[in-house]
PLY file of the C-alpha trace (Angstrom):
ply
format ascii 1.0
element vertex 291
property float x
property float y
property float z
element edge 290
property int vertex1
property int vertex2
end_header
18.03 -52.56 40.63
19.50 -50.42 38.14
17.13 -47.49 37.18
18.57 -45.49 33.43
18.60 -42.50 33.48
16.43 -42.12 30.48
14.79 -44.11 28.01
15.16 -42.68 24.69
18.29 -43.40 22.99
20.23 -41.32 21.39
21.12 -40.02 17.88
22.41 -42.67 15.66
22.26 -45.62 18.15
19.98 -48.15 17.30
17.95 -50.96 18.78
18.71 -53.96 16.69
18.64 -58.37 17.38
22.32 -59.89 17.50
21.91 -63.18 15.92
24.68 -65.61 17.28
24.93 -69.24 16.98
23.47 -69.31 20.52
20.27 -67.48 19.17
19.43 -64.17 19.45
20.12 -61.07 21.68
18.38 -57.97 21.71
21.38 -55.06 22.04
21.19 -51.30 21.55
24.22 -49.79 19.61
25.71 -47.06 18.80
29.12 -45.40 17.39
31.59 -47.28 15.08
34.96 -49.26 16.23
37.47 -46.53 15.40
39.14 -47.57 18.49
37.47 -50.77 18.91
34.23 -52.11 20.19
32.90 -51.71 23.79
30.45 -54.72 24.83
28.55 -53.93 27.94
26.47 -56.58 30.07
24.08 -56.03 32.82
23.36 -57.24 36.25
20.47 -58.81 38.28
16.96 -57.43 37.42
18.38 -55.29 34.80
18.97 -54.44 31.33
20.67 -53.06 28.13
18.85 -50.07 29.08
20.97 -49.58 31.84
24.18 -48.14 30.03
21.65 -45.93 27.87
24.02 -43.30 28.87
27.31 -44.48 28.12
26.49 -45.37 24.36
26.68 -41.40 23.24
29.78 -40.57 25.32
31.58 -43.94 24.45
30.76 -43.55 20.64
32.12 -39.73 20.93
35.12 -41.22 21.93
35.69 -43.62 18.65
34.18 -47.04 20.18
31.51 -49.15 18.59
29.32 -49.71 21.86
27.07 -52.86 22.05
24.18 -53.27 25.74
23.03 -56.52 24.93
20.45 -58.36 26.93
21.30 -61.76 28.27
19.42 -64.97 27.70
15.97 -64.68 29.25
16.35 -60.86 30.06
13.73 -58.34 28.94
14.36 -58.75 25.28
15.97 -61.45 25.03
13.91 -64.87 24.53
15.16 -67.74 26.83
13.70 -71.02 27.63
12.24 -71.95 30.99
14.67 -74.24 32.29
17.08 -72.79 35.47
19.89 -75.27 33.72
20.04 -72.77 30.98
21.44 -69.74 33.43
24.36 -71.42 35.28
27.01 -68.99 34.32
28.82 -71.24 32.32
25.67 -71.29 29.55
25.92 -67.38 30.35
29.59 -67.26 29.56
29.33 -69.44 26.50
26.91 -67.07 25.10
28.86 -64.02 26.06
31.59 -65.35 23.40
29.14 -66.36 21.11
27.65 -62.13 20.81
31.58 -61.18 21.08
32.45 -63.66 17.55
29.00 -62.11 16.59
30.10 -58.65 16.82
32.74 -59.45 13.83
35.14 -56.71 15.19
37.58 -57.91 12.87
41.34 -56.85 13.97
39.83 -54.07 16.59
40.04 -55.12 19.94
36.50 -55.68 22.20
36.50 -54.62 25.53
34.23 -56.32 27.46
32.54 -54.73 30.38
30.41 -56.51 33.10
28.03 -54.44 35.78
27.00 -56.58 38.85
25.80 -60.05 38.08
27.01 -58.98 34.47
30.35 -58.99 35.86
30.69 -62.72 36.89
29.34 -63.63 33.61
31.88 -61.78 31.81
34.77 -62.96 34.68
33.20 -66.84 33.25
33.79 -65.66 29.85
37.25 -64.52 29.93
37.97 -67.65 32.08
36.36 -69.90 29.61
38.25 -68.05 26.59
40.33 -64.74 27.16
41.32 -64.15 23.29
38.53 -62.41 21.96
38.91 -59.54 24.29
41.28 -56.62 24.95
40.47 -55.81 28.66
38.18 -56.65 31.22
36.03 -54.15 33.14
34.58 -55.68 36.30
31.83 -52.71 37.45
30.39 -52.74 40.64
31.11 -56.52 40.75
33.01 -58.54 43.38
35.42 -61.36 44.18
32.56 -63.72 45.52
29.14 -64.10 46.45
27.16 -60.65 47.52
27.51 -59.49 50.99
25.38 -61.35 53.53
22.85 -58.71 54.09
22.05 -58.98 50.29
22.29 -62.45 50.13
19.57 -62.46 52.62
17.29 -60.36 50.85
17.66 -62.10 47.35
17.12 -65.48 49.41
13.74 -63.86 50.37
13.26 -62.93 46.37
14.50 -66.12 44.88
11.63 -68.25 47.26
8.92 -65.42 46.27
9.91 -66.71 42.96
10.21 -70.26 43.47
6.19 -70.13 44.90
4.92 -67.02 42.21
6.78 -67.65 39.10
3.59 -68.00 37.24
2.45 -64.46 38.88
5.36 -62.16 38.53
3.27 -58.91 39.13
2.62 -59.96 42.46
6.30 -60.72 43.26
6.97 -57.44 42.01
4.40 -55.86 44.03
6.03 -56.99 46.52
9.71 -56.25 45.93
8.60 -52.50 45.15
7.07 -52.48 49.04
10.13 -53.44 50.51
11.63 -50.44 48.80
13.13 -47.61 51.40
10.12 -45.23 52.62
12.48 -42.14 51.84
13.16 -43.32 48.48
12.81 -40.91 45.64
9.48 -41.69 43.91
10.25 -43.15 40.03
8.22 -41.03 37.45
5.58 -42.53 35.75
7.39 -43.49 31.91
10.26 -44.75 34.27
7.88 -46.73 37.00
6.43 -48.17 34.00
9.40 -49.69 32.16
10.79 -50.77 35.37
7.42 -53.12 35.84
7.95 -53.84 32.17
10.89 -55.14 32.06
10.46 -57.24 35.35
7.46 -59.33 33.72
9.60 -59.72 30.93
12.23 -61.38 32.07
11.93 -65.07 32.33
11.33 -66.09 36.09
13.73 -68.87 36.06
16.22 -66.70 34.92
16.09 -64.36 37.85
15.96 -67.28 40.04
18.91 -69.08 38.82
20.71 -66.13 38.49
19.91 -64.97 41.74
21.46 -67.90 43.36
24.69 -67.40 41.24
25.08 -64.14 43.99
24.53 -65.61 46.74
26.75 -68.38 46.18
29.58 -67.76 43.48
33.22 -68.78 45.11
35.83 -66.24 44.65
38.09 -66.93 41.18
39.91 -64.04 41.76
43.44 -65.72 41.55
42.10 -67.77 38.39
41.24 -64.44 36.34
44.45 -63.15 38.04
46.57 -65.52 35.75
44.51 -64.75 32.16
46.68 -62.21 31.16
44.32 -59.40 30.04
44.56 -55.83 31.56
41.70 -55.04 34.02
39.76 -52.63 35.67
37.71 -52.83 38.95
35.57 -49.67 38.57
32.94 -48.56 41.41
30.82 -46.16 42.67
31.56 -44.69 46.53
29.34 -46.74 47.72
28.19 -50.28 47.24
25.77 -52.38 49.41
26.53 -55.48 47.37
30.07 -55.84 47.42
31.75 -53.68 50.15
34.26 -50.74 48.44
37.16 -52.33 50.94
36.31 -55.43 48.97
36.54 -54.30 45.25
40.02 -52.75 46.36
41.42 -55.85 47.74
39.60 -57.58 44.56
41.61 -55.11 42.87
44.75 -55.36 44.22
44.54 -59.35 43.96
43.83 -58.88 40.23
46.80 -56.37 39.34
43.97 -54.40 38.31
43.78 -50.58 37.71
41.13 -49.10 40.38
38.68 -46.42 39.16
36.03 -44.34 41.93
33.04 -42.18 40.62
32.68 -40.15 43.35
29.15 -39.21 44.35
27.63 -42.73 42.73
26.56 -46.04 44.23
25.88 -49.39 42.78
25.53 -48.09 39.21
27.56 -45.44 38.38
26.69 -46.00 34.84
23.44 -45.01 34.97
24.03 -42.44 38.02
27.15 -40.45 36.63
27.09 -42.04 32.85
29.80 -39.12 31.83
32.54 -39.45 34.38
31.96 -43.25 33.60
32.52 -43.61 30.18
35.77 -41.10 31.36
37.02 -43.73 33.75
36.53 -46.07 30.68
38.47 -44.82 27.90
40.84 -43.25 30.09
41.37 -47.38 30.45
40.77 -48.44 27.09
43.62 -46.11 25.73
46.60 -47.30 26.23
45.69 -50.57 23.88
43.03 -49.68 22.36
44.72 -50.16 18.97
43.73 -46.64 17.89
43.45 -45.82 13.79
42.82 -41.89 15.65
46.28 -41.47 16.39
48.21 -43.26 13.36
0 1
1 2
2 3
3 4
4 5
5 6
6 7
7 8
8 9
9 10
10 11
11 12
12 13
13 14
14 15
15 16
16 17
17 18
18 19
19 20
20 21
21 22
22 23
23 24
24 25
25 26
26 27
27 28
28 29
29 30
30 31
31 32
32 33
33 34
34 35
35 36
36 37
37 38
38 39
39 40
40 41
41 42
42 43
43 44
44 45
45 46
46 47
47 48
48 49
49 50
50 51
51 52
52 53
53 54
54 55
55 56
56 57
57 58
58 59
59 60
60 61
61 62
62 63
63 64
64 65
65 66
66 67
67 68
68 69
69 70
70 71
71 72
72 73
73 74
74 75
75 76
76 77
77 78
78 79
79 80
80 81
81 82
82 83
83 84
84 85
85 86
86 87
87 88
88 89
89 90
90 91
91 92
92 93
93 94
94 95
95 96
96 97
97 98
98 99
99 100
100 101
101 102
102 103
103 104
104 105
105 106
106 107
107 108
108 109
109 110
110 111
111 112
112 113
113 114
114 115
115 116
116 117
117 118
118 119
119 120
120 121
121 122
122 123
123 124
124 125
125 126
126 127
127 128
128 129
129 130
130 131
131 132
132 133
133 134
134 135
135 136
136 137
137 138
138 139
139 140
140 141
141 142
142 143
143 144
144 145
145 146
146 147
147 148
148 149
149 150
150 151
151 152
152 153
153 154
154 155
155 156
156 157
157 158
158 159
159 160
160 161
161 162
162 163
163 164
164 165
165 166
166 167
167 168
168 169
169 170
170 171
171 172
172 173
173 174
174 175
175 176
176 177
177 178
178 179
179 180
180 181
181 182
182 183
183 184
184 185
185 186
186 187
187 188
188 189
189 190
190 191
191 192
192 193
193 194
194 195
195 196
196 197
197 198
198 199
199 200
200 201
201 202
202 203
203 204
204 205
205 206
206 207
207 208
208 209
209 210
210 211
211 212
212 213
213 214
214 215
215 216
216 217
217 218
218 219
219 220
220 221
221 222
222 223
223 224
224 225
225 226
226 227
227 228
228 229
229 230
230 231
231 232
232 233
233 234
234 235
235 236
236 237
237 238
238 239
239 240
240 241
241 242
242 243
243 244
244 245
245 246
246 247
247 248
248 249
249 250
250 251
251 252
252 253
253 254
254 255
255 256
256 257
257 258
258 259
259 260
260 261
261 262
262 263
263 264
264 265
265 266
266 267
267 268
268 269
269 270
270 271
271 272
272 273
273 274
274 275
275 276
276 277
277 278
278 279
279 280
280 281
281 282
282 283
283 284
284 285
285 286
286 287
287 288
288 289
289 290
């Protein structure tokens, strides 16, 4: 579970509804597309409150950034139906928020965290052309490694049995946590819970199965011809590191580390993230900053 590392946005970024002919998403913005427009998507359990801090560096840097919520995530209405989270109804509205965006003749780069990253890898599959590059972060060829698959088989049946209580699932996620784990402060502890009840059950369990089952496309998204980037924390207990470098070197992808970070290194090391990024993005990003 992602945890941002704040709440509060910052100046001039906004919390607004993208309407799309798919309905509407909640997204937070911020920056305009000088160099184009940045379109982030989050994993399992999380948020657009997980790249809170990416949108001030990425804006800084001349990009129009857009967190959006999926279908059925926090802010984001979605029906109660498990048909209506197979990633290819993910992936179809993924390109629905990207024609939404009306980016005109600047490119969008789409980046995926986690879970968010399949759904963007069944976007660009579906329909490459709206997008300038593909960032896969912290996401992996295939399904999650066993040991996680294991535990999100244990959460997907708590939610099977308690979808109509979802504070007692998340009771009992939270006790599973690690006994040395840092303690989450009380705003934080609070939005976690909040966001959890939010989301629509049969989302999370739909979704959840997508990890533990998803067969590797890597050679598929190896033929779209779209430049890509496998980025990762040091550590990752959902896909192996040794697998996003193979992933990467399957893809003909550029590799990017941030040292010192985990499964989210946008919300751990935000800065040396959006660095990685746009040291990516600017080679064809289409820049008006340098004409």
């Amino acid at each position: 579970m992602s945890k941002p590392p704040r709440l509060t946005l910052p100046p001039h970024a906004r919390a607004r509804s993208l309407s799309t002919d798919r309905g509407a998403f909640a997204v937070h913005e911020a920056g305009e597309p000088l160099r184009g427009t940045a379109l982030l998507v989050p994993g399992y359990t999380g948020s657009k409150e997980d790249f809170i801090g990416l949108l001030e560096p990425l804006a800084t840097a001349g990009y129009r950034v857009v967190a959006v919520d999926g279908r059925g995530q926090y802010e984001s209405a979605g029906p109660r139906d498990e048909d209506a989270y197979t990633l290819a109804e993910l992936g179809r509205d993924l390109l629905a928020q990207t024609a939404a965006l009306d980016a005109g003749d600047r490119p969008v780069h789409l980046v995926g965290h986690s879970l968010g990253g399949l759904v963007a890898r069944a976007a660009v599959l579906r329909d490459p052309a709206p997008f300038a590059s593909l960032t896969l972060m912290s996401s992996g060829p295939a399904a999650i490694d066993a040991a996680q698959q294991d535990r999100t088989k244990l959460l997907v049946a708590a939610l099977e049995m308690l979808r109509e209580d979802m504070p007692a699932v998340w009771a009992a996620m939270r006790a599973q946590d690690p006994e040395d784990a840092a303690p989450d402060g009380e705003e934080l502890a609070e939005f976690l819970r909040g966001r959890w009840l939010a989301t629509v059950p049969e989302q999370l369990i739909a979704t959840g199965r997508i990890l533990i089952s998803e067969p590797d496309r890597v050679a598929e998204l190896a033929a779209v011809e779209l430049p890509k980037l496998v980025l990762s924390g040091a550590v990752d207990q959902a896909w192996p590191v040794p697998w996003l470098d193979a992933m990467a070197d399957r893809l003909g992808a550029r590799r990017a580390v941030i040292e010192g970070t985990e499964h989210s290194p946008n919300a751990e090391d935000p800065a040396a993230t959006a660095r990685a990024l746009t040291a990516f993005w600017a080679d064809f990003d289409g820049s008006i900053l340098s004409k």
